[in-house]
Each structure stands twice: as C-alpha cells, then as structure tokens.
C-alpha positions as CSV (number, residue, x, y, z in Angstrom):
1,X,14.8,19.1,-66.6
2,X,16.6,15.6,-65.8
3,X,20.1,17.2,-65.4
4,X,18.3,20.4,-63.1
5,X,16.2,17.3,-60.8
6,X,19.9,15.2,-60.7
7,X,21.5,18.4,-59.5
8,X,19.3,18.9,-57.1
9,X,18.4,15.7,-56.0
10,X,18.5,16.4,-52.6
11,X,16.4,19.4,-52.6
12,X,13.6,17.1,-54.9
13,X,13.8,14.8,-52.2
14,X,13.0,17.2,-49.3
15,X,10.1,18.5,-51.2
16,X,8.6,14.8,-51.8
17,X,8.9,14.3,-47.9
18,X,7.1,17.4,-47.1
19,X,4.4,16.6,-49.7
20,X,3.9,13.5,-48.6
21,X,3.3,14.5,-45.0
22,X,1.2,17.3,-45.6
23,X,-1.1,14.5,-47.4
24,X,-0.6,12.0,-44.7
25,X,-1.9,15.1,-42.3
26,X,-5.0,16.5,-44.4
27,X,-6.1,12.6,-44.5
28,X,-5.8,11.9,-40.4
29,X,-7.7,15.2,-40.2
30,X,-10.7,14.0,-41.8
31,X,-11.5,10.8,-39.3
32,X,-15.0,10.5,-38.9
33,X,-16.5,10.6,-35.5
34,X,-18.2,7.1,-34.4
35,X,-21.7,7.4,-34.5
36,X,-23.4,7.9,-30.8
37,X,-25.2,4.9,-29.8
38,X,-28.2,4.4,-27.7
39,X,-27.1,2.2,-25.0
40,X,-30.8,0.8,-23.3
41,X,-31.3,-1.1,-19.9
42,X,-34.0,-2.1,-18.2
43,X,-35.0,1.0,-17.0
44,X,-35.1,2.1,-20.8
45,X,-38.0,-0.1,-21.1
46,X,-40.0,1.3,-18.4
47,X,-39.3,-1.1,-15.6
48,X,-39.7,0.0,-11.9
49,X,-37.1,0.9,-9.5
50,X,-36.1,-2.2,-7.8
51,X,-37.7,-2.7,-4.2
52,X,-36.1,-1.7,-0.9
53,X,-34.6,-4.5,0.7
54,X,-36.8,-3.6,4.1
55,X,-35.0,-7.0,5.2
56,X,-31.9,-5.4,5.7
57,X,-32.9,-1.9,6.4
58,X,-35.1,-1.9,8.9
59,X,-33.3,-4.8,10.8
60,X,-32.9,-4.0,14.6
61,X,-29.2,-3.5,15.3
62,X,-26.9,-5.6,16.6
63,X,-26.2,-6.6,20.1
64,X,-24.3,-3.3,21.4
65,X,-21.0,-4.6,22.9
66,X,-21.0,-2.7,26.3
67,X,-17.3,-2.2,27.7
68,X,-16.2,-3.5,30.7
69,X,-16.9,-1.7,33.8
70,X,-13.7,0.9,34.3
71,X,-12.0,-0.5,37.5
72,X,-10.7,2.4,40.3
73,X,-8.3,0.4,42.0
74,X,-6.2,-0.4,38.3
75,X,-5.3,2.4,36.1
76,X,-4.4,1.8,32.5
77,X,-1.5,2.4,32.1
78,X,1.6,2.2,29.1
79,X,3.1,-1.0,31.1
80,X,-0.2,-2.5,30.4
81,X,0.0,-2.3,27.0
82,X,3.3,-3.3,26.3
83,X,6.8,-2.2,25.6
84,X,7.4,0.6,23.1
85,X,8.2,-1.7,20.1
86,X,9.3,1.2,18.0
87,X,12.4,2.1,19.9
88,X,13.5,-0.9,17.9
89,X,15.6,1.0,14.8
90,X,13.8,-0.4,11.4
91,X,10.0,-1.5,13.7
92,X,7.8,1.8,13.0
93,X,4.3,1.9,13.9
94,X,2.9,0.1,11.1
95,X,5.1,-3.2,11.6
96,X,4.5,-2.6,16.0
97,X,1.0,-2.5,15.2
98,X,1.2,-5.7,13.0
99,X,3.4,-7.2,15.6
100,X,0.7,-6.3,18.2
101,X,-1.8,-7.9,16.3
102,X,0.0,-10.9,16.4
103,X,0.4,-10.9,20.0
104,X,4.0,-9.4,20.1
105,X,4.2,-6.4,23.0
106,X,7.2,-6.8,25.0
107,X,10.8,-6.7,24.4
108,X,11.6,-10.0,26.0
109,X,9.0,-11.8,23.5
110,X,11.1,-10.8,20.8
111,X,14.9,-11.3,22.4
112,X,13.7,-15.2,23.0
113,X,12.6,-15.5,19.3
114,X,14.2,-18.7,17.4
115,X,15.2,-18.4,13.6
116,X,11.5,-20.4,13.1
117,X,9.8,-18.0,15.2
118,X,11.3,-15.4,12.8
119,X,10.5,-17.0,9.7
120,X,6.6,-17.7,11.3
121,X,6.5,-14.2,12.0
122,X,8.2,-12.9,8.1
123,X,4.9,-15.2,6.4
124,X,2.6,-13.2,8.3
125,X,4.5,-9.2,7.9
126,X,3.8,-9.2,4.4
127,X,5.6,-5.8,2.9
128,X,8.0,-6.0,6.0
129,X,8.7,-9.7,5.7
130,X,12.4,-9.8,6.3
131,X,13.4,-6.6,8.4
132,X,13.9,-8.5,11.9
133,X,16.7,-10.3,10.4
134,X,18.1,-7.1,8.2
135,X,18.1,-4.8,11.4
136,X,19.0,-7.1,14.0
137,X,15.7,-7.3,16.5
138,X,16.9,-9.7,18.0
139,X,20.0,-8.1,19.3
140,X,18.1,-5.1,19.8
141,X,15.4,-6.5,21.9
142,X,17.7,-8.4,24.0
143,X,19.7,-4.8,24.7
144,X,16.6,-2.9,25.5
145,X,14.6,-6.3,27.2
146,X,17.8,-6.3,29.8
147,X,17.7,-2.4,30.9
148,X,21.1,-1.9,28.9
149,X,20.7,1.3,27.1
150,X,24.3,2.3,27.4
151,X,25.4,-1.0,25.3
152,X,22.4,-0.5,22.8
153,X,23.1,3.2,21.9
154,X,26.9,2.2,21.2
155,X,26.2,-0.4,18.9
156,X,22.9,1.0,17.3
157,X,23.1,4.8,17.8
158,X,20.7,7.3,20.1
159,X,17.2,5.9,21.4
C-alpha cells in the first residue's frame, strides 16, 4: 500500500485537498442564525405620542417680502444683469453663478483683477479654485471687456 500511495503521491494529495474542502464547506453551511431580538423603546412601554409643537405650527408666517414696484419707464434687461461670464472658455454656469454671488458680473471686473484678487477669489471657488489662472481669464476678459472679438477667437478659438 506504501509503494501504491508513493507512486501516486500526487493523486493522494489531490484527494486530501478535495476532502478537506468538502469538510470545510458542510461546516460553513451549518452557521446558526442569530437569535431575533426584541428591540423596545419608549413607545414599547406604552408611552404617548409626543405633543405637537403648536408653538411652531400654528405660528403666523413671516413677514411676506413684497417686490418692488415694476418700473415702465426701465425695462430689465441682459445689460442689467451683467456680462455673459460664460463666454469665458473654462467659466460654465456653475463658477458664473459663484462669481455672481460674489459680486463679479462684468468683463472689465475681471480684466483689472491683481494676482491677490485672484487668489481672494480661488479661497472662496471651492471645487473650481484654480481655473482663472489655468485658462487665462484674465486675458480673456481683457479681449472680450475691450470689444476685440477678432483677437480673442485667434488666440482662444470660436465664441
């Protein structure tokens, strides 16, 4: 029997692996499930709902913020409201909004800014900290601030 399981000491050891995991599988399968536990609160016990904060609730609503009067002789218009900051290539709508909440609207602003005024403006962009430097708004500004669309679209491609 010795000489037949050193002659076939490969096949012996192929079968002791298989054994072995066919044990190691009919013990995993037999995991007991936890028992279920009764979780309690208070409302186990038979406490009451909590009160309705009536405070609150039946408040009378805030002051209503009436709108200014609409004036006939000036019409809003899109000069109003600024310059269309997202000609600017890398400025989308998310970053003009942010810009516009920062007080930011017009081309010019931006063409004047210093390297501090850039780096005031990065701490508050967040995500977008670092894109006025890395697609020149600056330059861009300046381009589109002076009217000179020619010189913008050769440098930075179609508006």
């Amino acid at each position: 029997m010795m000489e037949w399981i050193q002659a076939n000491a490969v096949l012996v050891g192929a079968i002791a692996v298989v054994l072995v995991l066919a044990l190691v599988f009919l013990l995993r399968g037999r995991k007991t499930l936890p028992e279920k536990r009764e979780y309690r609160d208070v409302l186990s016990e038979g406490a009451a709902p909590a009160a309705r904060n009536s405070a609150l609730i039946d408040a009378p609503p805030a002051a209503a913020i009436t709108p200014p009067p609409i004036m006939a002789e000036a019409p809003s218009t899109a000069a109003d409201e600024g310059d269309d900051l997202t000609r600017i290539k890398g400025l989308g709508p998310k970053i003009s909004a942010a810009l516009r909440a920062l007080g930011v609207t017009r081309y010019a602003e931006i063409a004047e800014w210093t390297e501090a005024d850039v780096a005031r403006i990065d701490a508050q962009l967040g995500a977008f900290a670092g894109r006025a430097t890395r697609d020149n708004w600056i330059e861009q500004a300046k381009l589109l601030a002076g009217g000179d669309t020619a010189a913008y679209e050769a440098k930075f491609g179609k508006l």
